[in-house]
C-alpha positions in Angstrom: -15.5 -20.3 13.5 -16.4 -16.7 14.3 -15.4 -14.1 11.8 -16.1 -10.4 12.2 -16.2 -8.2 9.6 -14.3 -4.4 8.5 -15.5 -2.8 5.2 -17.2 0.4 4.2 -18.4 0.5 0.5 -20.3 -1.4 -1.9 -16.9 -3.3 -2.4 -17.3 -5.2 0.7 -20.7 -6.1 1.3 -20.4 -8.5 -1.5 -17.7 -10.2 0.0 -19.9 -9.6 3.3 -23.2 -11.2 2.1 -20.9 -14.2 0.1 -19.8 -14.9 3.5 -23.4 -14.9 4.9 -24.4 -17.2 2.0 -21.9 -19.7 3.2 -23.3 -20.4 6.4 -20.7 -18.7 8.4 -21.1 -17.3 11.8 -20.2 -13.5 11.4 -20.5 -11.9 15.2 -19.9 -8.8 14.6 -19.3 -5.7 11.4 -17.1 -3.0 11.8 -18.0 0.1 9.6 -17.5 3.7 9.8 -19.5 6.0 11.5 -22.4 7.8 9.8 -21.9 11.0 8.4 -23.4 14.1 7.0 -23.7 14.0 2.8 -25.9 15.7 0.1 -27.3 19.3 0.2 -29.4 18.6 2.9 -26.7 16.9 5.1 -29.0 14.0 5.9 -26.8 11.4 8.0 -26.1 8.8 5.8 -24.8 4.8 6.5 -22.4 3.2 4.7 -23.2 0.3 2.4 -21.7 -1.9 4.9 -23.8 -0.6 7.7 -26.8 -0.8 5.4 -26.5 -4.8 4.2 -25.8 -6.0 7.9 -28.6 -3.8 9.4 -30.9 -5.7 7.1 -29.2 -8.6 8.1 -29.6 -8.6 11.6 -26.0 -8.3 12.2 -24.5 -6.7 15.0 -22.6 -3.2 13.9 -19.5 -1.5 15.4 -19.4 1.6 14.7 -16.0 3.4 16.5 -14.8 7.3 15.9 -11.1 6.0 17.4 -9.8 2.7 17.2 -7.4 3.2 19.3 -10.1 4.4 22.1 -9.8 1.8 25.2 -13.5 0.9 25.3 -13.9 0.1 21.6 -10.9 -2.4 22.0 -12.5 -4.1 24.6 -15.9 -4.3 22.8 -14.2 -5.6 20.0 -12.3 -8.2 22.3 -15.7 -9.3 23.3 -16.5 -9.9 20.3 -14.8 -13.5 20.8 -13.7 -13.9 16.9 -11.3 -16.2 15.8 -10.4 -14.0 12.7 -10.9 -10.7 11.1 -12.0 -10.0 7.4 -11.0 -6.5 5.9 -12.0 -5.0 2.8 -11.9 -1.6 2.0 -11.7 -0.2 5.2 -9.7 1.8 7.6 -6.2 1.2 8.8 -6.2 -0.9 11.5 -3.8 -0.9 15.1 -1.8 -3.8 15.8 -3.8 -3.9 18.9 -7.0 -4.9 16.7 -5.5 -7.3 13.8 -3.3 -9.0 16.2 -6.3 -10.0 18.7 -8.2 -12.9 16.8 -6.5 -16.0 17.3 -6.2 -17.1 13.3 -5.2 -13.2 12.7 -6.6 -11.0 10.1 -6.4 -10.7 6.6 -7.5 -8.2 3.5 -8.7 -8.1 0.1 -7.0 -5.6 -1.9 -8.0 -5.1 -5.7 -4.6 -5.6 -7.3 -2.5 -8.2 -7.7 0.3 -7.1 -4.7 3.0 -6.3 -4.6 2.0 -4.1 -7.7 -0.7 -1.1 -7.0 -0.1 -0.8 -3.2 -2.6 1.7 -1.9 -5.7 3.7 -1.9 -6.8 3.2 -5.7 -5.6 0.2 -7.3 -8.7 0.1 -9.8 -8.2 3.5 -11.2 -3.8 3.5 -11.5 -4.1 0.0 -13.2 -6.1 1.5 -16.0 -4.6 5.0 -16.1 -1.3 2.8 -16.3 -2.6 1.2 -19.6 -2.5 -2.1 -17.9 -3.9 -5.1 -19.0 -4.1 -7.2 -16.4 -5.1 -6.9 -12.9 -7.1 -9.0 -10.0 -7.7 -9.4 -6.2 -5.0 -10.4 -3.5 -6.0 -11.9 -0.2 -3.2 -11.4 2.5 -2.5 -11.2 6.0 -2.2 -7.7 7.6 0.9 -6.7 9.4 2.8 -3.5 10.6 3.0 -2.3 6.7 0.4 -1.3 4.2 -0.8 -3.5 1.3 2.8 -5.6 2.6 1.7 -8.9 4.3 2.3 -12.7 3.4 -0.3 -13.4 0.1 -3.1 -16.5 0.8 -4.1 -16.4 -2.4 -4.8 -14.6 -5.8 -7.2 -14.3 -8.8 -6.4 -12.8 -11.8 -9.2 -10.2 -14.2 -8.2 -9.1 -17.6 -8.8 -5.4 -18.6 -10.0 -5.0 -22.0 -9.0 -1.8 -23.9 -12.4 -0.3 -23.2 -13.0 -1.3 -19.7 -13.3 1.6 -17.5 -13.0 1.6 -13.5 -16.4 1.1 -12.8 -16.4 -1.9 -15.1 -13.3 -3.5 -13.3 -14.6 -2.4 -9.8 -17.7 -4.7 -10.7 -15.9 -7.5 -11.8 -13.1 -7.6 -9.3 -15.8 -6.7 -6.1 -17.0 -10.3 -7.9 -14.2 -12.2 -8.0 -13.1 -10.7 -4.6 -15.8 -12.4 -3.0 -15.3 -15.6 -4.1 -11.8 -15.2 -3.3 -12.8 -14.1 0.5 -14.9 -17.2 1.0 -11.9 -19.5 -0.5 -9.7 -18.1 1.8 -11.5 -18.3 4.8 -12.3 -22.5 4.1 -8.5 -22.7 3.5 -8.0 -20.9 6.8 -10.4 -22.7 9.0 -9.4 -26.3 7.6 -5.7 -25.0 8.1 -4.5 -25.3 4.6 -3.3 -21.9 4.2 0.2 -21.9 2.6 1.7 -18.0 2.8 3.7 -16.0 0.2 6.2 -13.3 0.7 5.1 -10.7 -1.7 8.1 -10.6 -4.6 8.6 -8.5 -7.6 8.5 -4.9 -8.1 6.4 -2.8 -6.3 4.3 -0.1 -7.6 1.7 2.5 -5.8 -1.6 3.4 -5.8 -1.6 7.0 -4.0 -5.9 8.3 -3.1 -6.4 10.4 -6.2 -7.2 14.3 -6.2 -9.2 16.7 -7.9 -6.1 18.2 -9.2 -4.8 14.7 -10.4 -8.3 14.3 -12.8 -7.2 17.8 -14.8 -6.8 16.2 -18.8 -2.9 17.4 -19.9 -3.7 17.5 -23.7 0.3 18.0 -24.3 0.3 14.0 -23.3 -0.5 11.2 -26.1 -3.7 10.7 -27.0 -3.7 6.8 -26.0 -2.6 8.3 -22.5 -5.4 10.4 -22.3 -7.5 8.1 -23.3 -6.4 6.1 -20.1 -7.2 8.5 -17.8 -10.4 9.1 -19.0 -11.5 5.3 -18.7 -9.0 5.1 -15.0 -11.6 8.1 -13.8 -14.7 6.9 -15.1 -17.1 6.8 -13.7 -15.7 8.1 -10.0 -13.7 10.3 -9.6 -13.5 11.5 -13.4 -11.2 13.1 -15.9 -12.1 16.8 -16.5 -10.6 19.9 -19.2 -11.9 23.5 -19.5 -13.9 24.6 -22.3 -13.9 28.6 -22.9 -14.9 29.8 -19.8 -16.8 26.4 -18.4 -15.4 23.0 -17.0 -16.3 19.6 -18.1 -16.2 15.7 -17.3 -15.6 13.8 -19.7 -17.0 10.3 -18.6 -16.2 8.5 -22.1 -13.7 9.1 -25.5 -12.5 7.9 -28.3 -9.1 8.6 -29.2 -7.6 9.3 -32.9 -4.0 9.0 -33.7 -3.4 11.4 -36.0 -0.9 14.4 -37.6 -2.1 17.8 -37.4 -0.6 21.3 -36.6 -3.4 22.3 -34.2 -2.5 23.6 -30.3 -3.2 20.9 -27.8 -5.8 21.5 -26.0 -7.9 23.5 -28.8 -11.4 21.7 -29.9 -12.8 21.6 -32.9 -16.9 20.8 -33.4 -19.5 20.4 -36.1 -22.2 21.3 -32.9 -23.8 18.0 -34.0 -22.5 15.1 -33.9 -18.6 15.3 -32.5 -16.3 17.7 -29.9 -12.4 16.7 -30.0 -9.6 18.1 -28.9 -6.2 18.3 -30.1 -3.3 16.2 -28.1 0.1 15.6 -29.1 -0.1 13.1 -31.7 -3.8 12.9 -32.7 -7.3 13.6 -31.2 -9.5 13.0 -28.0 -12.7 12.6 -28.9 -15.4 13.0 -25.9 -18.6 10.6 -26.1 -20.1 11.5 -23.0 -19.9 14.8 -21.0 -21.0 16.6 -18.2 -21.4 20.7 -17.1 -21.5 22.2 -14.0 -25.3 22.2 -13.5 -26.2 19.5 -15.9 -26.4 15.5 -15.7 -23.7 13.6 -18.1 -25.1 12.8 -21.5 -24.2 11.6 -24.7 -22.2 14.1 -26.7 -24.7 15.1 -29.3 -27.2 15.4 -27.0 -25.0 17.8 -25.3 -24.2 19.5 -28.3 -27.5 20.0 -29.0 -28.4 22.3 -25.9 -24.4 23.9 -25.7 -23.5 25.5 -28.3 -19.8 26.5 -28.6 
């Protein structure tokens, strides 16, 4: 069976080299083109690119996937099925073409967390459960018939990073169980039921700590941003990301959003029914460090 591959990030090129592992034939990776990044603007490959480069695999690269040429390069790819993880959005033109169709790990258990950031809502959400869902692409997002599912617990201190780990794990196994159930044709497929929620690409503006909110809230955000794309507040005149916290429940009569420190050993700030306190922080200009060291070269 001839797979080819679509995926970007580190996400997917574990679920890329599990699929090598296996002994399958993968003719062809589809990945985005290289781009300018850093100060210096060097181009730089995706993850993707950079695993099956070192693989010897053969990688697509197209600006437009709707561009004529690229569909026909893609057609002569000959694959009997697609694989997607974490990429693009794909024409019907391009998942309909392999004979066994296409299908896509997404890091939630669908229909719940539809959308760009399914690691990051789950946690900010204060959920306690999430996982991986492998399902067949069709003319709606995140909406096609579920192959199969796996289910990861999220402890009360995991952050995103920590989930994206595991689940980028489990993924891959899943990906390689799917793909045996497909090519020994004992898929079975699942309308998606139950309520839907989303997963909307997160902003700058969306990371901004609201200390009015609970301080079990807050503490959510702070782990559902951490490490990428991370919560930040203001302090005085300087802005901060706060990368890890503690949270305190806790009567007081202090503003939200004030801070209170010893310049030692603890910064926290006062939310609406107790305390954040920050374990790890970052300045504009500085690397992210453990709060007394922090403390002990910004005083404030």
């Amino acid at each position: 069976m001839k797979i080819v591959f679509m995926g970007t990030p580190e996400f997917a090129v574990e679920s890329l080299k599990r699929l090598i592992e296996s002994g399958y034939e993968v003719v062809g990776v589809v990945t985005v083109p290289d781009k300018p990044a850093g100060r210096g603007l060097k181009m730089q490959q995706s993850a993707v690119k950079e695993y099956a480069t070192a693989m010897d695999l053969r990688v697509l690269q197209p600006v437009k996937l709707r561009d004529p040429e690229w569909i026909e390069e893609f057609r002569a790819l000959g694959a009997d099925l697609a694989v997607v993880v974490a990429f693009r959005m794909l024409p019907e033109m391009i998942w309909a073409m392999p004979p066994l169709g296409t299908f896509n790990l997404h890091s939630s258990l669908l229909p719940k967390y539809r959308g760009a950031a399914p690691i990051n809502w789950a946690i900010i959400n204060g959920e306690t459960e999430s996982g991986v869902t492998t399902f067949m692409l069709n003319h709606q997002i995140d909406c096609g018939d579920i192959i199969e599912q796996r289910r990861v617990e999220i402890t009360s201190e995991m952050n995103a990073g920590e989930l994206h780990d595991k689940l980028m794990v489990v993924g891959a196994d899943l990906v390689v169980d799917t793909v045996k159930k497909i090519e020994q044709g004992r898929v079975v497929f699942h309308r998606q039921n139950g309520e839907s929620t989303q997963a909307p690409k997160i902003f700058k503006d969306d990371c901004k700590i609201d200390f009015s909110m609970g301080s079990r809230e807050i503490y959510d955000k702070i782990r559902g941003l951490s490490p990428y794309p991370t919560a930040w507040c203001e302090i005085g005149s300087t802005t901060a990301k706060i990368y890890a916290a503690k949270y305190v429940i806790e009567n007081h009569s202090i503003t939200s959003g004030c801070y209170e420190t010893d310049n030692k050993t603890f910064l926290r700030f006062a939310t609406s029914d107790g305390w954040i306190y920050a374990n790890n922080i970052q300045v504009a200009g500085k690397k992210a460090m453990p709060i007394e060291d922090f403390l002990r070269g910004f005083k404030l």
